[in-house]
ROTORKOL-27767 format. One record per residue (C-alpha): residue in one letter; x, z, y. Coordinates in steps of 0.2 Angstrom, whole numbers. Layout:
// residues N
<atom rest="A" xx="X" zz="Z" yy="Y"/>
...
// end
This chain:
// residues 140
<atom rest="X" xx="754" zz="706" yy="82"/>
<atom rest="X" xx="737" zz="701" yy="88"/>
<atom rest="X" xx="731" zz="706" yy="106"/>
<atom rest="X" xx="714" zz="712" yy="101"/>
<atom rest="X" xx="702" zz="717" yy="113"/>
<atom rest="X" xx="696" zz="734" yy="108"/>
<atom rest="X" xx="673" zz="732" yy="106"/>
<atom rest="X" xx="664" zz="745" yy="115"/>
<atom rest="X" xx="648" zz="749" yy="110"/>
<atom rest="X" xx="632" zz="761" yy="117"/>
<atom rest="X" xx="640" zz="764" yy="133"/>
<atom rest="X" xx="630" zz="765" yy="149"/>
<atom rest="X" xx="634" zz="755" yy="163"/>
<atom rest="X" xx="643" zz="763" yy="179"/>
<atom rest="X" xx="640" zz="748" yy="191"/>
<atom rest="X" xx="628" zz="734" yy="190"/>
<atom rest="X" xx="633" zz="717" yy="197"/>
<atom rest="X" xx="622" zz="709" yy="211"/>
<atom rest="X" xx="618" zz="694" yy="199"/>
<atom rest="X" xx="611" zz="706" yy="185"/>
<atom rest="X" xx="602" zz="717" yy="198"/>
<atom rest="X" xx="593" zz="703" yy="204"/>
<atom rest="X" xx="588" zz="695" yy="189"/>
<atom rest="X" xx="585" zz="710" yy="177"/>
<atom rest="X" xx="582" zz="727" yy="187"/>
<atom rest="X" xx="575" zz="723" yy="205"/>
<atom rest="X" xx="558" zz="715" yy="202"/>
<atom rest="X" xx="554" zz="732" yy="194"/>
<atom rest="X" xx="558" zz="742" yy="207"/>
<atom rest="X" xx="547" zz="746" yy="219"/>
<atom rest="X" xx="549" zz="742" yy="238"/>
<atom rest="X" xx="549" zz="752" yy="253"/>
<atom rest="X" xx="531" zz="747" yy="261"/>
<atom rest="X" xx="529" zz="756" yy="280"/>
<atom rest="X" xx="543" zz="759" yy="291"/>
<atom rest="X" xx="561" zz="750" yy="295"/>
<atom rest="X" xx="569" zz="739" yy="284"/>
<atom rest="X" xx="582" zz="752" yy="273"/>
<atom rest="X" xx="600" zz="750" yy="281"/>
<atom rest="X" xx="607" zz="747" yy="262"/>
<atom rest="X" xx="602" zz="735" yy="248"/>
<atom rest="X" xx="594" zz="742" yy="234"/>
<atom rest="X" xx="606" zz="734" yy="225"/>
<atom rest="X" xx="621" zz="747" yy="231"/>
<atom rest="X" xx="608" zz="764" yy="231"/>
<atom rest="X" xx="604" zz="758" yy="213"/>
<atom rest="X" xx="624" zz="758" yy="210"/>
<atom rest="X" xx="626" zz="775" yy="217"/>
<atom rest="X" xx="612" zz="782" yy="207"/>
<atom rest="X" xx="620" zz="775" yy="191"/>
<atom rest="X" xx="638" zz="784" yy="198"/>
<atom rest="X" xx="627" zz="801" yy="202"/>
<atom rest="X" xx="619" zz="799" yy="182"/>
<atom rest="X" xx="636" zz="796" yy="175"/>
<atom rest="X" xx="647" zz="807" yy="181"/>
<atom rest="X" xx="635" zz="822" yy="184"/>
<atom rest="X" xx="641" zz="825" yy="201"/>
<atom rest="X" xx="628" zz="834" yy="214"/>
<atom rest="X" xx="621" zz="824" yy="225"/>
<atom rest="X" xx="628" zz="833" yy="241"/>
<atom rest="X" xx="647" zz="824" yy="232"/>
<atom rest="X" xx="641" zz="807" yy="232"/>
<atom rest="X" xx="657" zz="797" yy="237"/>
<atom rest="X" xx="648" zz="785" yy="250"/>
<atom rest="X" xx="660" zz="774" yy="257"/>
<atom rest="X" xx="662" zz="771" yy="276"/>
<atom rest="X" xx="645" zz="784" yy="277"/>
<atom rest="X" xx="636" zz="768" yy="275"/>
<atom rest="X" xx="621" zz="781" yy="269"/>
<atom rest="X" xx="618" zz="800" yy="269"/>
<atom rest="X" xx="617" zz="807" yy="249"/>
<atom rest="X" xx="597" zz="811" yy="254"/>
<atom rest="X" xx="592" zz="795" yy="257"/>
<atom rest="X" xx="600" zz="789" yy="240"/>
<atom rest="X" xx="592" zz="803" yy="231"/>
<atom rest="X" xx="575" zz="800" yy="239"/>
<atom rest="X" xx="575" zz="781" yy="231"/>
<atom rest="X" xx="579" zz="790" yy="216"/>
<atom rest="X" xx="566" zz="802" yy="218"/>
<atom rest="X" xx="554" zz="789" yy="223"/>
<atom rest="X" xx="556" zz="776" yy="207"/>
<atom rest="X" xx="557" zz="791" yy="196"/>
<atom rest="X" xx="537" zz="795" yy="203"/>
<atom rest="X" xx="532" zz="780" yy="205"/>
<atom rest="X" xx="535" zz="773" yy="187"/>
<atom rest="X" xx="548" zz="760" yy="192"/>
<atom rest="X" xx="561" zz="765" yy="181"/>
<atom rest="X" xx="547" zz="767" yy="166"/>
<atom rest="X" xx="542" zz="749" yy="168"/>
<atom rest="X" xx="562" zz="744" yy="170"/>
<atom rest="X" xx="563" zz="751" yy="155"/>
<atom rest="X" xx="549" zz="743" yy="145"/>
<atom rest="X" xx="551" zz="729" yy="150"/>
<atom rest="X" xx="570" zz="730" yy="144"/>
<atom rest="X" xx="564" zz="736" yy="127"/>
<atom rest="X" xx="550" zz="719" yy="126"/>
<atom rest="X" xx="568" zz="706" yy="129"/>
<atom rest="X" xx="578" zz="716" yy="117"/>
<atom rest="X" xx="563" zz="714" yy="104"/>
<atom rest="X" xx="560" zz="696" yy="110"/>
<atom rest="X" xx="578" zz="692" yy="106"/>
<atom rest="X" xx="579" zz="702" yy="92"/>
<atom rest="X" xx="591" zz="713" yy="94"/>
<atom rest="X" xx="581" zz="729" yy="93"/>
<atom rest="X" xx="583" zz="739" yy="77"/>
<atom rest="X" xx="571" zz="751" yy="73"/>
<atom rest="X" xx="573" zz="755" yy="56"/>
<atom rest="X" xx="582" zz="769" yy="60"/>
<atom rest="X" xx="570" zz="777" yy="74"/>
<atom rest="X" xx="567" zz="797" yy="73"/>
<atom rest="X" xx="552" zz="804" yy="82"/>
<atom rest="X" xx="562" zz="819" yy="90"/>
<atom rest="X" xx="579" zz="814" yy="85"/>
<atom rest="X" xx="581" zz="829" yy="75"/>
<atom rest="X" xx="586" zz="824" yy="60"/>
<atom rest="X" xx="598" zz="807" yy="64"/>
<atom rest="X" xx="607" zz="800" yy="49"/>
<atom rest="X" xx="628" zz="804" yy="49"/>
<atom rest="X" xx="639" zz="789" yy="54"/>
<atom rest="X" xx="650" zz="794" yy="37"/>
<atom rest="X" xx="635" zz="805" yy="25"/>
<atom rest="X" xx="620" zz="798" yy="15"/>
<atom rest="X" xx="610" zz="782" yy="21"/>
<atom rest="X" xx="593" zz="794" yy="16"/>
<atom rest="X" xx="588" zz="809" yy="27"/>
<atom rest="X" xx="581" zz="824" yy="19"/>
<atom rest="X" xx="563" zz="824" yy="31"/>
<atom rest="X" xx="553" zz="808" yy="31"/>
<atom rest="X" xx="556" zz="793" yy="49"/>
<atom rest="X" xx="542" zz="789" yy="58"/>
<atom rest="X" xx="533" zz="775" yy="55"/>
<atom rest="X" xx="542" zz="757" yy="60"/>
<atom rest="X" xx="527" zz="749" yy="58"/>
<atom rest="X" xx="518" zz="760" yy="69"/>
<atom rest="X" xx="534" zz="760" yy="82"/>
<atom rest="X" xx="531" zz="741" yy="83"/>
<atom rest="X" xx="513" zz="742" yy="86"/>
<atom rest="X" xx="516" zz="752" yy="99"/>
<atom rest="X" xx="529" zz="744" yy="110"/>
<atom rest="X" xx="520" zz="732" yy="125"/>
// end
């Protein structure tokens, strides 16, 4: 039998590497102006946001290692790119590359996601889909 490496698809990534971080995430995060220089990269408070939003956990169960940071501080970054429109220009500018490199499919966008098509039913849903053309003009 063939070793065959199982695909996964549409799964949201736990950790970010430093070398992705860099060249896709961090220029579109903003940077702490006033005050001292942050103790920890944003590179690991990014990776503990991402833990915090995949497993659900509160913030106050954070698993920091060595106490490196207290659980506000990460939250506090979150909070700020949240506000500050960092993580809405991270990801329009994600959706711009995916379009660029065509790997974008919009042919099955809903406008609320209330009526998405069964993986195993009819190709056709009963209520009309928004408008791809309209989708398309739309995107930056």
């Amino acid at each position: 039998m063939k070793n065959k490496k199982k695909k996964q698809f549409n799964q949201l990534p736990v950790r970010v590497s430093r070398k992705n971080f860099n060249q896709y995430i961090k220029p579109y995060l903003s940077k702490k102006i006033k005050g001292p220089k942050p103790k920890l990269s944003s590179y690991k408070i990014f990776n503990y946001i991402l833990y915090v939003l995949h497993t659900g956990c509160q913030w106050e169960k954070l698993p920091i290692r060595n106490k490196e940071i207290y659980w506000t501080n990460v939250y506090r970054w979150h909070n700020r790119w949240s506000k500050d429109g960092s993580y809405e220009n991270l990801f329009l500018h994600s959706l711009e590359v995916l379009r660029d490199r065509e790997k974008l499919d919009l042919s099955i966008l809903h406008g609320d996601g209330s009526n998405t098509v069964a993986k195993k039913g009819d190709n056709k849903s009963v209520t009309m889909d928004t408008s791809i053309n309209e989708v398309k003009k739309s995107l930056p």
